[in-house]
VEXZAKOL-445713 format. One record per atom (N, C-alpha, C): x, z, y; atom name; residue in one letter. Coordinates in pm, 1 decimal, decimal comma. Layout:
<atoms>
(atom (X; Z; Y); "CA"; "A")
...
</atoms>
This chain:
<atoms>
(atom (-316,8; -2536,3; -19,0); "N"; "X")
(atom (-283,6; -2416,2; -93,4); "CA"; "X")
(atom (-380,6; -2403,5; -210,4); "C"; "X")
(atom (-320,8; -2370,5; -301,4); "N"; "X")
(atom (-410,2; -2358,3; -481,3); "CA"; "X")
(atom (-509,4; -2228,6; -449,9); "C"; "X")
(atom (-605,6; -2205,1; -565,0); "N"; "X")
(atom (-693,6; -2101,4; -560,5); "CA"; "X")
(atom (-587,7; -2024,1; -615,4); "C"; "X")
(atom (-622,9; -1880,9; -578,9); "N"; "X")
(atom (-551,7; -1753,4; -681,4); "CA"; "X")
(atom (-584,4; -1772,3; -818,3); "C"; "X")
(atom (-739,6; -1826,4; -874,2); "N"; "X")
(atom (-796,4; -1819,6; -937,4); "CA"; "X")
(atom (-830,1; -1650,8; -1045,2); "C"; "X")
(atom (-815,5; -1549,2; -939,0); "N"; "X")
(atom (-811,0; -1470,7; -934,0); "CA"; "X")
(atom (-943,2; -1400,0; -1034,5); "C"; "X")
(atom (-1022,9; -1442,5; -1097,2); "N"; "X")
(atom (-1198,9; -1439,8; -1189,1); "CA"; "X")
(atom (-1102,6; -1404,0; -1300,0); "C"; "X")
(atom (-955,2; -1519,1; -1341,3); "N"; "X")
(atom (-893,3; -1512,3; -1495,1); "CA"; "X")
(atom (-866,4; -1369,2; -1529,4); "C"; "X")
(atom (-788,5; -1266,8; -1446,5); "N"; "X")
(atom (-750,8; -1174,9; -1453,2); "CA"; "X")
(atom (-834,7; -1066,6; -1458,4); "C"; "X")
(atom (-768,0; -985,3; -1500,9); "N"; "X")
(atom (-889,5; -792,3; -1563,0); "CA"; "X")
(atom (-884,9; -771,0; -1408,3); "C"; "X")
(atom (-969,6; -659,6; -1384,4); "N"; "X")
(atom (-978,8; -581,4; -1250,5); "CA"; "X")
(atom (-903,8; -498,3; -1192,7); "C"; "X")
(atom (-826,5; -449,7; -1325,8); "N"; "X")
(atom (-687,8; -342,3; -1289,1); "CA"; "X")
(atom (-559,1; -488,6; -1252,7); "C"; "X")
(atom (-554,9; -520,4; -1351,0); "N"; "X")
(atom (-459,8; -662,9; -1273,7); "CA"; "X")
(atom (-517,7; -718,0; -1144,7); "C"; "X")
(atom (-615,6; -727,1; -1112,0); "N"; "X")
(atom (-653,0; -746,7; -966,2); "CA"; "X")
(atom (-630,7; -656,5; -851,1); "C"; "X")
(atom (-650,1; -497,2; -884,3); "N"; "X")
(atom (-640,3; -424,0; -837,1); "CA"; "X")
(atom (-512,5; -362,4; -796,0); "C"; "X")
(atom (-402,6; -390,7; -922,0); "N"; "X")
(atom (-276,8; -365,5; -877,8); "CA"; "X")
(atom (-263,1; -459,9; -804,7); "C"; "X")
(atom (-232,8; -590,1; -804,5); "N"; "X")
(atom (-196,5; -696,9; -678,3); "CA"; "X")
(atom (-226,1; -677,5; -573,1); "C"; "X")
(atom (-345,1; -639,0; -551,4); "N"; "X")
(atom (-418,5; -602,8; -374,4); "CA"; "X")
(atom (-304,5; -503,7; -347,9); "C"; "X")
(atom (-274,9; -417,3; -424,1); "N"; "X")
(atom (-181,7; -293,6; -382,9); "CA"; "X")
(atom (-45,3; -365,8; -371,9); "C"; "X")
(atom (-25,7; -401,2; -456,7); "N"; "X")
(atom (143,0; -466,1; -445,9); "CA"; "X")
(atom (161,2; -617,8; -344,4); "C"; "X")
(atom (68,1; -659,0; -261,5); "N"; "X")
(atom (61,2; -711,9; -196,4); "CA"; "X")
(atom (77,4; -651,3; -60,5); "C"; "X")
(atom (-23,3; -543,0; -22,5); "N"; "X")
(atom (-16,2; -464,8; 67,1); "CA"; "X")
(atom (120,1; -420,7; 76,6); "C"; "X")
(atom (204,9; -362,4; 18,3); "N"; "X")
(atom (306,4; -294,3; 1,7); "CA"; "X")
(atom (432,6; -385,7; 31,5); "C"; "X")
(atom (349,2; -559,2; 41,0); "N"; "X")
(atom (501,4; -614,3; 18,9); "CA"; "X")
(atom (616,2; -646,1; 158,6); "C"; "X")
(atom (568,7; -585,9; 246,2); "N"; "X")
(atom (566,7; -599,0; 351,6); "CA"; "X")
(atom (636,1; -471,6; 410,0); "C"; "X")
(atom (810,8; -505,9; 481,9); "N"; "X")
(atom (903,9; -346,6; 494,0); "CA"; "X")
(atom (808,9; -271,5; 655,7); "C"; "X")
(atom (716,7; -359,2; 743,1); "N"; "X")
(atom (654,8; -251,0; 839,3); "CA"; "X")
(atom (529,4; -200,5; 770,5); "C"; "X")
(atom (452,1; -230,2; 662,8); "N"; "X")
(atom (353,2; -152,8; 571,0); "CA"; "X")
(atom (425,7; -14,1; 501,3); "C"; "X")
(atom (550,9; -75,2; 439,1); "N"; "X")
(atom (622,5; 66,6; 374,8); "CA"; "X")
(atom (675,8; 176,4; 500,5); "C"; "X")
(atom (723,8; 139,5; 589,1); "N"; "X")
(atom (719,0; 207,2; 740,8); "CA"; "X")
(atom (620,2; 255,4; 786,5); "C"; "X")
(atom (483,6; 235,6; 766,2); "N"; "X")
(atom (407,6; 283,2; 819,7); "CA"; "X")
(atom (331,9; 377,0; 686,2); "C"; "X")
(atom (354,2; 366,6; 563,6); "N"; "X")
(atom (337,3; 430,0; 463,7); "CA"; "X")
(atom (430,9; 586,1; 486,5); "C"; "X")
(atom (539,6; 537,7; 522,2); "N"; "X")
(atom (663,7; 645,3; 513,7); "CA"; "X")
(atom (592,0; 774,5; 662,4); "C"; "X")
(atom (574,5; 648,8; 778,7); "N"; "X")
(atom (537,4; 746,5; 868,1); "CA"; "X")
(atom (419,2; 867,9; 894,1); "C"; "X")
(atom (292,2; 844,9; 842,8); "N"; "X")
(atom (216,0; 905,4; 772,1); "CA"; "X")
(atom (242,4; 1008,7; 711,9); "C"; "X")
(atom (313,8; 952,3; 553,0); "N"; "X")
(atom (384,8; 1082,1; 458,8); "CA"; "X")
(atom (470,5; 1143,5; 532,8); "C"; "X")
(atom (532,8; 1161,2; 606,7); "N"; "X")
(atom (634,2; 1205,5; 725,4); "CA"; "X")
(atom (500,2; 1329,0; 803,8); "C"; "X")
(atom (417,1; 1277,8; 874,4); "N"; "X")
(atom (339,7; 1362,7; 923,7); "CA"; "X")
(atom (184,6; 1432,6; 881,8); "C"; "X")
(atom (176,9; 1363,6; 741,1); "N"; "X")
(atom (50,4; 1404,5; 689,2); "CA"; "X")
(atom (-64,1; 1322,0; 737,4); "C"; "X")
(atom (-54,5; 1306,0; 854,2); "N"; "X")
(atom (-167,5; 1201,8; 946,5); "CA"; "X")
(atom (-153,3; 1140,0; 1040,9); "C"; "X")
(atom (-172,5; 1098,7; 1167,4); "N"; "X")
(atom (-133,9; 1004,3; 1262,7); "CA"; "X")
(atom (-226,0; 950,7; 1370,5); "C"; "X")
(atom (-213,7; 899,0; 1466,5); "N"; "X")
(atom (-286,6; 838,1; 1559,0); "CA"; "X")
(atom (-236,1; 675,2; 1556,5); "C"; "X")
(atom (-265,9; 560,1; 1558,2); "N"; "X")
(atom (-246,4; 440,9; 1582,2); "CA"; "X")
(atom (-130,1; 436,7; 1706,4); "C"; "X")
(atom (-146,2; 533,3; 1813,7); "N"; "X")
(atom (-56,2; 492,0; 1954,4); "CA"; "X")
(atom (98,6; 596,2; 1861,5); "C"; "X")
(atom (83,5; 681,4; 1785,3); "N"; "X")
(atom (143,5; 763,5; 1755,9); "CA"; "X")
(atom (304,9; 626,8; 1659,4); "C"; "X")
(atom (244,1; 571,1; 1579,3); "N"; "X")
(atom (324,3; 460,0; 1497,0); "CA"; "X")
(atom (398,3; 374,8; 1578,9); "C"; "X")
(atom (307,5; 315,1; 1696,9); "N"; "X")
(atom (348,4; 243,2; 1769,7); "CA"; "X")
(atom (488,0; 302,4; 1865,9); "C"; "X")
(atom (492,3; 366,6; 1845,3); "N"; "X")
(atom (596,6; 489,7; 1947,2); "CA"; "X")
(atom (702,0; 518,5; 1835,6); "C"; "X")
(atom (672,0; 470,5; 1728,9); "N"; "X")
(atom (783,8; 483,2; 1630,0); "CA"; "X")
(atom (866,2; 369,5; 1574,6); "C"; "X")
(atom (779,3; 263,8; 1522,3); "N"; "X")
(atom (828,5; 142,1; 1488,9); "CA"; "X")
(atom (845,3; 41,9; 1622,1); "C"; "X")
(atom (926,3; -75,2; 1587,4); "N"; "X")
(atom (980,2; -91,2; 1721,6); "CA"; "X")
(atom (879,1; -258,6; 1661,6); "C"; "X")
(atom (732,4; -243,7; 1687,2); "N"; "X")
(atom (645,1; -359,6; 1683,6); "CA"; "X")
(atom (503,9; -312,8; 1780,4); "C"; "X")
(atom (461,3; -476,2; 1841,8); "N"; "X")
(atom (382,9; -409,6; 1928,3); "CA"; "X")
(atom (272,7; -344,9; 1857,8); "C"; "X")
(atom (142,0; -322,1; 1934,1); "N"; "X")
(atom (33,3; -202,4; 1872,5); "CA"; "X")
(atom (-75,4; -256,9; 1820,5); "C"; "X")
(atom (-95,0; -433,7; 1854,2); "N"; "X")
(atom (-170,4; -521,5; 1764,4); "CA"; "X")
(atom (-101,4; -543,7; 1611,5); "C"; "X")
(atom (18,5; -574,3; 1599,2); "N"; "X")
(atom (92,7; -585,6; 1489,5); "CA"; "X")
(atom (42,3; -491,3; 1398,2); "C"; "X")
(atom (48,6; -328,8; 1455,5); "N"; "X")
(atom (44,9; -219,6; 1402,8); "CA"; "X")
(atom (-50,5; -188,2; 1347,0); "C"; "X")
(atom (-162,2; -242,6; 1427,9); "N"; "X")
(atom (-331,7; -284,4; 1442,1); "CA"; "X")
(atom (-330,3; -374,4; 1301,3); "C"; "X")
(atom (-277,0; -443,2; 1282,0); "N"; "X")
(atom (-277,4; -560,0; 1188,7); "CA"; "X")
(atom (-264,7; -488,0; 1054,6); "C"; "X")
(atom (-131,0; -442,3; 1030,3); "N"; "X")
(atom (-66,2; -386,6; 950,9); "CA"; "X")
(atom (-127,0; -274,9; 880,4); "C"; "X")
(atom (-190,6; -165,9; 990,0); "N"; "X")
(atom (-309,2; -66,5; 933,1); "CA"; "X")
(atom (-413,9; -114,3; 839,0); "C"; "X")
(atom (-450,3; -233,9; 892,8); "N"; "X")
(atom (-546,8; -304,1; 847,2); "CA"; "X")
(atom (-542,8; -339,3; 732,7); "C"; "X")
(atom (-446,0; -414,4; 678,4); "N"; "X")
(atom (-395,3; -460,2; 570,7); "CA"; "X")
(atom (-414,0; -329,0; 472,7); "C"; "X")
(atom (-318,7; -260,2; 524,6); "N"; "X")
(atom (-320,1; -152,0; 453,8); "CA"; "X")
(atom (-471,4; -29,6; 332,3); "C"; "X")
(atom (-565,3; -54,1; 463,6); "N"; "X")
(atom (-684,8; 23,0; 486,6); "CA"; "X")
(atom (-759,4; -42,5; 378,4); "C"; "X")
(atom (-757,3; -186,6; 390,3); "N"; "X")
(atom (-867,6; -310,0; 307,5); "CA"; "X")
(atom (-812,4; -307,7; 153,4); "C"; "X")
(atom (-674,4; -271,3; 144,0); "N"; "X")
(atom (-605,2; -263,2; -33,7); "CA"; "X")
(atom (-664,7; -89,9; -90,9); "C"; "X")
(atom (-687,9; -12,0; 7,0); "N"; "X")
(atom (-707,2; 109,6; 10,2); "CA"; "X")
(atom (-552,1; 217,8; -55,5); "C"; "X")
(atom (-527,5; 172,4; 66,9); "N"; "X")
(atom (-398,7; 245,4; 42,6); "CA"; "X")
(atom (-403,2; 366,4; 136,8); "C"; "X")
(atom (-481,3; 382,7; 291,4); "N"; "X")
(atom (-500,6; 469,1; 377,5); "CA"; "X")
(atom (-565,7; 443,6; 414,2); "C"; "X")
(atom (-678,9; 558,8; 474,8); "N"; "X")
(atom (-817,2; 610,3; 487,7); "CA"; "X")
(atom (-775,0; 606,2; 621,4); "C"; "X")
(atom (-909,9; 616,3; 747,5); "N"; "X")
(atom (-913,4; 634,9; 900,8); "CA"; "X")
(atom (-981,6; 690,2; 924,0); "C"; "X")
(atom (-1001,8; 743,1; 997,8); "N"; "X")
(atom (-1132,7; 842,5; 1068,8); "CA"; "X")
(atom (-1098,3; 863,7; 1244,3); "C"; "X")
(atom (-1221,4; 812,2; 1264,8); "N"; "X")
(atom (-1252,4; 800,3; 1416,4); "CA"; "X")
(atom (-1230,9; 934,2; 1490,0); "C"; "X")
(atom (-1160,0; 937,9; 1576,2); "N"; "X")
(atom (-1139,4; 1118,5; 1656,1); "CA"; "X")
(atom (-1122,7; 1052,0; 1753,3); "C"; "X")
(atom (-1264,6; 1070,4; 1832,7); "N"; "X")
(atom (-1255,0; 1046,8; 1991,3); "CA"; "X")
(atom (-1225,9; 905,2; 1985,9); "C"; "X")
(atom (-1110,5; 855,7; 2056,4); "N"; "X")
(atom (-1094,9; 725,2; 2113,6); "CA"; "X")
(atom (-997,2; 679,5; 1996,4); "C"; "X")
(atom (-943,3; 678,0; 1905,1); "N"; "X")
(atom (-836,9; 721,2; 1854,4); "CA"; "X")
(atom (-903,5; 749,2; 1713,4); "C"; "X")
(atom (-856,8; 626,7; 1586,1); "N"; "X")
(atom (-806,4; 657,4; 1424,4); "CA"; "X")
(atom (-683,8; 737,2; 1374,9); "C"; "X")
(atom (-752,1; 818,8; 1334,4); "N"; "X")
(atom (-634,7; 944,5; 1230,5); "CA"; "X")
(atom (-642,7; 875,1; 1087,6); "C"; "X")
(atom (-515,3; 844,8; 1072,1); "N"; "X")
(atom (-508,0; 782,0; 942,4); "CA"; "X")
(atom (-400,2; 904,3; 846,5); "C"; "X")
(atom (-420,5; 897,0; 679,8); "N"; "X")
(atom (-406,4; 914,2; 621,2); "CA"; "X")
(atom (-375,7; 849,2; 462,7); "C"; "X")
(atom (-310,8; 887,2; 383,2); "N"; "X")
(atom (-293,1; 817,5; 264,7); "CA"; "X")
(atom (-425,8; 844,3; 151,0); "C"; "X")
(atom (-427,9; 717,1; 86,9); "N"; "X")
(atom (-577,8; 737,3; 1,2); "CA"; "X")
(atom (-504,6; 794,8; -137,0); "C"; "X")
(atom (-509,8; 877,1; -166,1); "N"; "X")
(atom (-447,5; 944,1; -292,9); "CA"; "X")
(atom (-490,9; 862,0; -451,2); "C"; "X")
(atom (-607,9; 819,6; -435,5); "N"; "X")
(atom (-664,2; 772,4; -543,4); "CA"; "X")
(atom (-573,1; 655,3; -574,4); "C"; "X")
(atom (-562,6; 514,0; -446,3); "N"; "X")
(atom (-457,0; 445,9; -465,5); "CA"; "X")
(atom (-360,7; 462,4; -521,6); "C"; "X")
(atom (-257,6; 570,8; -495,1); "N"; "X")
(atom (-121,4; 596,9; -497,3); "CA"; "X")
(atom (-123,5; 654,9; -672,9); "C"; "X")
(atom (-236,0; 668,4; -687,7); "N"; "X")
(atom (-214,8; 747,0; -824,6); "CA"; "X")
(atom (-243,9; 591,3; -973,2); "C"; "X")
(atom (-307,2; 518,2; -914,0); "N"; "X")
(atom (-338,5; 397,2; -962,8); "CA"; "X")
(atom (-218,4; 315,7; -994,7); "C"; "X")
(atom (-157,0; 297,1; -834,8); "N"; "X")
(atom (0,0; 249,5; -861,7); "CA"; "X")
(atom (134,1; 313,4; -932,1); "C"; "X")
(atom (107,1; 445,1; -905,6); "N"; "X")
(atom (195,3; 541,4; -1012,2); "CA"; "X")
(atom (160,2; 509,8; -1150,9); "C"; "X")
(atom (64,5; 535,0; -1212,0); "N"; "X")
(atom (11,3; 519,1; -1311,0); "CA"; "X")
(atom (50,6; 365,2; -1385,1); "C"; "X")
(atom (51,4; 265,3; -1285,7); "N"; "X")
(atom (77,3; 147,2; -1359,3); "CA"; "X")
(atom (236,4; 126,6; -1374,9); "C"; "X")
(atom (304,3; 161,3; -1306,7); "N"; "X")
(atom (478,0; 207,7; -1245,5); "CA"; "X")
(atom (486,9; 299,4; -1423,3); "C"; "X")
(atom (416,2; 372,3; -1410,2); "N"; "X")
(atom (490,2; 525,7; -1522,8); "CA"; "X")
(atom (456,6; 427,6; -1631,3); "C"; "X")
(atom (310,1; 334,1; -1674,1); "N"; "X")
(atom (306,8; 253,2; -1780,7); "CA"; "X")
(atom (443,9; 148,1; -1829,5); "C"; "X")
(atom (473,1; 73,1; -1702,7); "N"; "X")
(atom (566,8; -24,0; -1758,7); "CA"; "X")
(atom (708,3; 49,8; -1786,0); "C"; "X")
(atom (729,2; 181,3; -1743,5); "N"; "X")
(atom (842,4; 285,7; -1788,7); "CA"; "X")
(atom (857,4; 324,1; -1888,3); "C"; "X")
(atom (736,2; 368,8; -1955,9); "N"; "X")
(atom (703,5; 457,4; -2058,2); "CA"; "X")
(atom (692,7; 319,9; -2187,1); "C"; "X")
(atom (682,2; 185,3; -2167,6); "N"; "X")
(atom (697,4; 79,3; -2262,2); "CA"; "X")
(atom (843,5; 31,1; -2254,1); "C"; "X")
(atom (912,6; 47,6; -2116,1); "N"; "X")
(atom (1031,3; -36,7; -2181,0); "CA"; "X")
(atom (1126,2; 97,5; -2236,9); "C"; "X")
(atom (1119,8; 196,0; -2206,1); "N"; "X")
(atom (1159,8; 342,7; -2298,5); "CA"; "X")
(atom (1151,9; 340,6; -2445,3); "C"; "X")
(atom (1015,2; 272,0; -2442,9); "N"; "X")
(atom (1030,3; 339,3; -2593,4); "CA"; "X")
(atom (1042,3; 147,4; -2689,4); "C"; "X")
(atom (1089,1; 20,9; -2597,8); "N"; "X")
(atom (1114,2; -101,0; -2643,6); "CA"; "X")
(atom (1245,0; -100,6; -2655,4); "C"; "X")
(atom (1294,1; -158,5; -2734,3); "N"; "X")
(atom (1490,8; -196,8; -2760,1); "CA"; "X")
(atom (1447,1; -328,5; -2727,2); "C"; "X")
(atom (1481,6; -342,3; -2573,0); "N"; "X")
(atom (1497,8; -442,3; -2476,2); "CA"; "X")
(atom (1628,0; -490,1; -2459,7); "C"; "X")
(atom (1614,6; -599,6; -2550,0); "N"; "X")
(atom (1736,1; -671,6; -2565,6); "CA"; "X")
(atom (1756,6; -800,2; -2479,8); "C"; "X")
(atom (1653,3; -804,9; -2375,5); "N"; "X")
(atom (1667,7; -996,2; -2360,3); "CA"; "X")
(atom (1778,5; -933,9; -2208,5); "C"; "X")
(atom (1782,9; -1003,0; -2140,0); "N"; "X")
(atom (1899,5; -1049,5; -2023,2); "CA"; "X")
(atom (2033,6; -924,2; -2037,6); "C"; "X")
(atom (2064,6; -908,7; -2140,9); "N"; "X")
(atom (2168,3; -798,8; -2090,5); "CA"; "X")
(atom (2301,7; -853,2; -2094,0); "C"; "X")
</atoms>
């Protein structure tokens, strides 16, 4: 497998990828959705929802947590997870950019 060579690229181009990587995945957006659904969560709580076991889920949090897409906090035996707002506003922000350029481009190529 090749390097990413990941040094070439700016930090916001790095930074969106970690995110759009995280994301690329339909039990990450499931577990994104479930969260926004309840505001917060328990790890056994997801598992009781999506139909994957609770290491998977374990996995998947993970992924999630390391792009900083959702925050955890230890309660008792048991992570309460949440969405990292700062993320979501990063990825909006780059989403509303490539909107707000092909809006105002007379984008003529594949039509």
């Amino acid at each position: 497998m090749g390097a990413s060579k990941t040094e070439y690229f700016t930090e916001k181009e790095n930074g969106i990828a970690i995110l759009a990587k995280a994301l690329g995945h339909p039990a990450r957006v499931a577990i994104i959705n479930y969260i926004l659904k309840y505001d917060q969560c328990i790890c056994g709580d997801i598992v009781n929802e999506l139909p994957l076991s609770q290491p998977t889920i374990s996995q998947h949090l993970k992924e999630l947590k390391q792009a900083g897409l959702i925050k955890g906090e230890i309660e008792g035996n048991s992570i309460c997870y949440c969405i990292d707002e700062k993320s979501i506003v990063k990825l909006s922000d780059y989403i509303n950019q490539i909107h707000s350029k092909l809006q105002t481009k007379k984008n003529t190529c594949c039509k």
